[in-house]
C-alpha positions as CSV (number, residue, x, y, z in Angstrom):
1,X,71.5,51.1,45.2
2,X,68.7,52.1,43.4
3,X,65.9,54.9,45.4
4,X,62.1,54.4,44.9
5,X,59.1,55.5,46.7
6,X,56.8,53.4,48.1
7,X,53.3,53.1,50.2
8,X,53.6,53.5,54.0
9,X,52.1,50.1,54.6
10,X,55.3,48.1,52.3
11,X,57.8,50.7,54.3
12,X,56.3,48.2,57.6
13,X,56.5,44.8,55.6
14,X,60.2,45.9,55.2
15,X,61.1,46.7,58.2
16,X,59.5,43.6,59.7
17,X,61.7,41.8,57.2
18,X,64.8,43.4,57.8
19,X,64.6,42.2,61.9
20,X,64.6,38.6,59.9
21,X,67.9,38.8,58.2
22,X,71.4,37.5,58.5
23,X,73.7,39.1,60.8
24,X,71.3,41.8,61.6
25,X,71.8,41.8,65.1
26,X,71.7,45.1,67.6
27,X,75.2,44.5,68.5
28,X,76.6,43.8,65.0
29,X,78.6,46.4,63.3
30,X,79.6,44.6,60.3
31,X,77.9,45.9,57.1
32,X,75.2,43.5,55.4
33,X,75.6,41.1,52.7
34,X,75.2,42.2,49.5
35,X,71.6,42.3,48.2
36,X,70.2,42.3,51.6
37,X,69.2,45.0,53.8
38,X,71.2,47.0,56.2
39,X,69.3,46.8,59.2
40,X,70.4,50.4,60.2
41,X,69.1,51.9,56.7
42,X,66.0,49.7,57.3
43,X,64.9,51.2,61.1
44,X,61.2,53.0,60.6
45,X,63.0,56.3,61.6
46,X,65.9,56.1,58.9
47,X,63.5,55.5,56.4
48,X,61.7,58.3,55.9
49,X,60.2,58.6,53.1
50,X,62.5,56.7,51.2
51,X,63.4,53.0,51.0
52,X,66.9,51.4,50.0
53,X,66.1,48.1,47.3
54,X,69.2,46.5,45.3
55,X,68.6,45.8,41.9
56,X,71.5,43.6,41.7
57,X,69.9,40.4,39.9
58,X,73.1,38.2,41.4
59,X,71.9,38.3,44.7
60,X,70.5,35.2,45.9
61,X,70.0,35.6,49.6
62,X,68.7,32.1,51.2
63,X,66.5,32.5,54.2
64,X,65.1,35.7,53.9
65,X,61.0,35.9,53.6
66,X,59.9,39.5,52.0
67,X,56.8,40.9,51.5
68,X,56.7,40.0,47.8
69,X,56.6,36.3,49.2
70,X,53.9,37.0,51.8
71,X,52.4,38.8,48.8
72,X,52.8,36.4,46.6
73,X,51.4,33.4,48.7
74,X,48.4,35.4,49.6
75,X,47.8,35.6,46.3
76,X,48.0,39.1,46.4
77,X,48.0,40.3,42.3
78,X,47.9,44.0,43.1
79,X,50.2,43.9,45.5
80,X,52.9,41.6,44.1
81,X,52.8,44.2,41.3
82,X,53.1,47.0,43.5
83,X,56.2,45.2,45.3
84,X,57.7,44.4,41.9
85,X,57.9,48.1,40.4
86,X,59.2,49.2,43.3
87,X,62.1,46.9,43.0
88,X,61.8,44.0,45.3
89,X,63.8,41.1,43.9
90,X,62.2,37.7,42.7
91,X,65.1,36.1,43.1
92,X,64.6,36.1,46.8
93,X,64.5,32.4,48.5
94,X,62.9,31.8,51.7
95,X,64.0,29.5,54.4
96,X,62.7,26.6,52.2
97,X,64.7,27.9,49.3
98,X,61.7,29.1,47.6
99,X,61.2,32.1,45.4
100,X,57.8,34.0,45.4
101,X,56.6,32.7,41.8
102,X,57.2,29.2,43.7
103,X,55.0,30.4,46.1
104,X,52.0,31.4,43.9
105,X,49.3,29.4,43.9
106,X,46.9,32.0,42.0
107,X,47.2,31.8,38.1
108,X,46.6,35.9,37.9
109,X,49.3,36.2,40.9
110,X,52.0,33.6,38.5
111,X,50.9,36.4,35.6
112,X,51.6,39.2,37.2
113,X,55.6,37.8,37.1
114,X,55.4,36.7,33.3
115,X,54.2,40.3,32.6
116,X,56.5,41.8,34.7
117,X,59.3,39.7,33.1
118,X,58.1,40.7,29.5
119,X,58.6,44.3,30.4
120,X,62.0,43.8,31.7
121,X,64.0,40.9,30.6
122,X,67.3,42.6,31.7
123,X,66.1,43.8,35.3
124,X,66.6,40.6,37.2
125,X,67.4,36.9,36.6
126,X,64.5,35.6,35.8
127,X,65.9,31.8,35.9
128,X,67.1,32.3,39.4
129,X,63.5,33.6,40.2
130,X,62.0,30.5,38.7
131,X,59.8,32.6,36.5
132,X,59.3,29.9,33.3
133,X,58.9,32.4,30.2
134,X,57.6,36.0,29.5
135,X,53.6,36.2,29.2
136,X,53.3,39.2,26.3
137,X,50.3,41.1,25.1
138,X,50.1,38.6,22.0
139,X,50.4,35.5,23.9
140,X,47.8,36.4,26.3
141,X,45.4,37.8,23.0
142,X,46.5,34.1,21.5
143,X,45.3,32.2,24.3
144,X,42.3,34.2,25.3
145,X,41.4,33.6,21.4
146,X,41.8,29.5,21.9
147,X,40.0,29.5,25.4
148,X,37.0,31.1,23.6
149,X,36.9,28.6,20.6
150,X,37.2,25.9,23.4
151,X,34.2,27.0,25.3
152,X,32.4,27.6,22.0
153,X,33.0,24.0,21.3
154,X,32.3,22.9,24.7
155,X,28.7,25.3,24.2
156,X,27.9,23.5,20.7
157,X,28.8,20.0,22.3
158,X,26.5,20.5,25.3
159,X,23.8,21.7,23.2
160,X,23.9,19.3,21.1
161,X,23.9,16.5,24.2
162,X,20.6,18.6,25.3
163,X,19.1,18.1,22.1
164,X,19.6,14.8,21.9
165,X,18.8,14.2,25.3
166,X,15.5,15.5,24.9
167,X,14.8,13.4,21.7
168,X,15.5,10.6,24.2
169,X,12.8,11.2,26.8
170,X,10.8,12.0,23.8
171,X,11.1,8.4,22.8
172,X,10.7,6.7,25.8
173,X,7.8,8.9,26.8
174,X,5.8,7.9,23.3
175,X,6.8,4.7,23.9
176,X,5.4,4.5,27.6
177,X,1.9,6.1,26.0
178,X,1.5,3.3,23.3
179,X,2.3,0.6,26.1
180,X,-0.6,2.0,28.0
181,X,-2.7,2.5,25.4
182,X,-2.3,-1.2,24.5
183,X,-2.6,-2.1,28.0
184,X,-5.6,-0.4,28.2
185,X,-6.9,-1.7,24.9
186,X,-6.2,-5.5,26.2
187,X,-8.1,-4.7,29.4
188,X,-11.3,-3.4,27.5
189,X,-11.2,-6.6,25.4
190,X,-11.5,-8.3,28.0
191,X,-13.6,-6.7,30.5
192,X,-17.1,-7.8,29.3
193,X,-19.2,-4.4,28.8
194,X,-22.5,-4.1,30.9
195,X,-25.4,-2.5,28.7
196,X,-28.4,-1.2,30.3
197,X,-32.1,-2.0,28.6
198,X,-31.9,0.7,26.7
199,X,-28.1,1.2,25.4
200,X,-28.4,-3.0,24.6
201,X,-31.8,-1.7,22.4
202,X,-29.8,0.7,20.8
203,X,-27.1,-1.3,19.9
204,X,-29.6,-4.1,18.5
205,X,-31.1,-1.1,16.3
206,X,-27.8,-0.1,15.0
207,X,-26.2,-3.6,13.9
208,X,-29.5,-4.0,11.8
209,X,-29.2,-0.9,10.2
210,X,-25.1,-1.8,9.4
211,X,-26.9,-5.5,7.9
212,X,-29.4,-3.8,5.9
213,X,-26.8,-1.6,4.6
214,X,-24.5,-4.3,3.8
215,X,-27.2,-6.5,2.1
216,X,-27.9,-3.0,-0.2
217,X,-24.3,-2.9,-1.2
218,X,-23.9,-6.8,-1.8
219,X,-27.3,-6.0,-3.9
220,X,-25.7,-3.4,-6.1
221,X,-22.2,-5.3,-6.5
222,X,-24.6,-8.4,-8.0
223,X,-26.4,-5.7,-10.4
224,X,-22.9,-4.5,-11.0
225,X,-21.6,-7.5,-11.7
226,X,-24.4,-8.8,-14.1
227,X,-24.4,-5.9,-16.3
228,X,-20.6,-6.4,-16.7
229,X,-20.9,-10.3,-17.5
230,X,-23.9,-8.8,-20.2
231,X,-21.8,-6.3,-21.9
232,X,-18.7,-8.9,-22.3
233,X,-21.4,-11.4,-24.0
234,X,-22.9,-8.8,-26.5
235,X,-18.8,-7.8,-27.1
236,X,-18.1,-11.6,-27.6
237,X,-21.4,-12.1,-30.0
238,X,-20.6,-8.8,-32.2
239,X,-17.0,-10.0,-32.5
240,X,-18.4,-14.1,-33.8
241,X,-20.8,-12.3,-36.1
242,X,-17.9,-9.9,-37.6
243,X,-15.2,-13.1,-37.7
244,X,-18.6,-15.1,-39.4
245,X,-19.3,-11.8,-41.8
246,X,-15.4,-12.2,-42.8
247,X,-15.3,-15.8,-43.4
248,X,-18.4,-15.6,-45.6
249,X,-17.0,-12.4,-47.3
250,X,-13.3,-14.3,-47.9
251,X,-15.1,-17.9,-49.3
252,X,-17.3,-15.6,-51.7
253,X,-14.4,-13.7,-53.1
254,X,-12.3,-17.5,-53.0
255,X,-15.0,-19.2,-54.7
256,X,-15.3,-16.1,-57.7
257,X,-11.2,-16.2,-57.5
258,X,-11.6,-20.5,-58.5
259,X,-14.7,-19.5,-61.2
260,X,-12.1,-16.6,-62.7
261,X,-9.5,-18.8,-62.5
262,X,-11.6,-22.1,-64.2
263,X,-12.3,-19.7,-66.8
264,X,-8.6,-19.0,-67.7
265,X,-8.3,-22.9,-67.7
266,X,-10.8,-23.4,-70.3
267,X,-9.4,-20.5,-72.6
268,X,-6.1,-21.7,-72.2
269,X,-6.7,-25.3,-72.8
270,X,-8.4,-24.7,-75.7
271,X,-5.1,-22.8,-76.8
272,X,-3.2,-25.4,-76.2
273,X,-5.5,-28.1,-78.1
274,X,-4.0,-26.0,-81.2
275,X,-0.7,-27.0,-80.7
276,X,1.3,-30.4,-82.2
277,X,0.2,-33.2,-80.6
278,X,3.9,-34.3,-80.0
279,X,4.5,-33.9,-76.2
280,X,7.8,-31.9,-75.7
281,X,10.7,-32.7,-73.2
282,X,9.8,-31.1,-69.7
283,X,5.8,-31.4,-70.3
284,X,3.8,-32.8,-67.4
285,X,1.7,-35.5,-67.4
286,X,-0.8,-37.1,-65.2
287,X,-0.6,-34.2,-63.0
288,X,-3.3,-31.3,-62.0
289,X,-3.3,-27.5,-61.6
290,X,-3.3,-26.9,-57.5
291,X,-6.3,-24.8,-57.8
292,X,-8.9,-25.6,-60.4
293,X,-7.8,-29.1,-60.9
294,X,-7.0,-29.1,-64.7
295,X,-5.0,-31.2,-66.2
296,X,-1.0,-30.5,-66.4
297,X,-0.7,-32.9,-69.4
298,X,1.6,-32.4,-72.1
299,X,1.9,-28.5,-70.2
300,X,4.9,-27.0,-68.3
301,X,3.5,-26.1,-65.2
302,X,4.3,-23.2,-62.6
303,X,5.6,-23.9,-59.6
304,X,5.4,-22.0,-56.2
305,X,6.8,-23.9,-53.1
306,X,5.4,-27.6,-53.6
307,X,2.5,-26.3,-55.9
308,X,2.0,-26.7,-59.3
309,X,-0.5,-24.5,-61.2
310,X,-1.5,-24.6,-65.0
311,X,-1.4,-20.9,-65.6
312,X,0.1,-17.7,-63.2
313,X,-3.7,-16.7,-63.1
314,X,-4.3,-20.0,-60.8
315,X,-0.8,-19.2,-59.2
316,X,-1.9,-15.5,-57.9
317,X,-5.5,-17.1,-56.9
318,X,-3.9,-19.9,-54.9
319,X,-1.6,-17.4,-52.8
320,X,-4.1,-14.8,-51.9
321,X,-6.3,-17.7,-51.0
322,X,-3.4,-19.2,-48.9
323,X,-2.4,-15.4,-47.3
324,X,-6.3,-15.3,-46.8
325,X,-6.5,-18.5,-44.3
């Protein structure tokens, strides 16, 4: 049997316990079962100062409420603590058959066991107690690390709803103002507006001031327009009298081209008059140059497309003429 010290006020929860347990009765002399107390070593005035606990962590004693399951049901934390180092075993079942984790309803209270069981595995059975697993510094670090990331999301999430929330009334509160602005806009329409003497006078005043200013402007786009129309018909004239000038310029040059080119003629028909008067094979007759008109008898003519010309001076003419339009 293991000796510990312990608070005045647990010495009282114990011996109110030990007047609950089996075979405990003033007349019995037969020694208690094993891991429950002996109510002679449990009287207040054997006590002391000094408490008897077993530590054996095979005793399963059914029907015995301690103060580690008042403790624990109360949801006690410092106090189940307190109970635990000073040896009160969790393996304990009440009348019900319950241990005290079973009774904890407080999530610190069911922590306070895991904690306790972390720091010593070997001290009782922690199966028998109904105690699940071991709650260690790191677990605890581990899951206080994911309950902060899930109220950061939950933070971000709810922001975010606010934010679009408000974008929401923003839209149905612009859209409530243009409804009554058009409302209010259709009611004007068509409310006929009452005008006393002298507003009606000063609305008379300003329309003709708005139709003499249009009239000025209309004025103005005419003059506008006028002196455009003018300056495309002096354009179109200069253009005729340059396309006229050209025409004149390109017939004078054509017409000294055909007197050039009538001259050749003459000097080289009177060449030709020198030779036999024996027409040759190939010589053309009853034919005409293209361009001056002289006769292609008894001469071999040059050709250019479907023209036929008496000399290349009439060929050369002919083309530039042709190129010329």
């Amino acid at each position: 049997m293991d000796k510990k010290e312990i608070p005045p006020d647990i010495k009282d929860d114990l011996v109110a316990t030990s007047s609950n347990c089996v075979d405990c009765s003033p007349d019995s002399s037969r020694e208690s079962p094993k891991g429950i107390f002996n109510c002679r070593e449990t009287t207040e005035a054997s006590l002391g100062d000094e408490v008897c606990v077993s530590s054996d962590s095979e005793s399963k004693v059914v029907g015995t409420t301690t103060p580690l399951h008042k403790a624990a049901q109360s949801g006690d934390a410092h106090k189940v603590l307190e109970l635990l180092e000073h040896g009160l075993d969790p393996c304990i079942k009440d009348k019900s058959g319950r241990t005290p984790y079973m009774l904890a309803n407080e999530k610190d209270v069911r922590n306070i066991f895991r904690r306790f069981m972390a720091q010593n595995l070997d001290r009782w059975d922690w199966h028998a107690a109904k105690v699940p697993s071991a709650l260690t510094k790191e677990m605890e670090e581990s899951q206080a690390a994911k309950q902060a990331e899930k109220d950061a999301k939950r933070k971000a999430r709810a922001k975010e709803l606010k934010k679009l929330r408000k974008a929401r009334e923003k839209r149905a509160q612009a859209q409530a103002a243009s409804s009554q602005n058009s409302t209010a806009a259709v009611e004007n329409r068509a409310t006929p507006t009452l005008l006393t003497k002298g507003q009606a006078s000063g609305v008379l005043q300003t329309s003709k001031e708005e139709e003499l200013m249009r009239a000025a402007a209309a004025e103005r786009e005419k003059r506008a327009a006028a002196a455009e129309r003018e300056k495309r018909a002096a354009a179109a004239e200069r253009r005729l009298a340059a396309a006229a000038a050209e025409r004149r310029m390109a017939a004078a040059a054509a017409e000294r081209r055909m007197s050039a080119a009538a001259a050749l003629n003459a000097q080289g028909s009177g060449t030709s008059s020198m030779l036999g008067t024996q027409p040759k094979s190939g010589l053309a007759t009853g034919l005409s140059c293209s361009l001056c008109d002289a006769s292609l008898a008894d001469k071999v003519p040059f050709h250019r497309y479907n023209y036929k010309y008496c000399s290349t001076s009439c060929m050369h003419v002919h083309k530039e003429i042709l190129e010329d339009g």
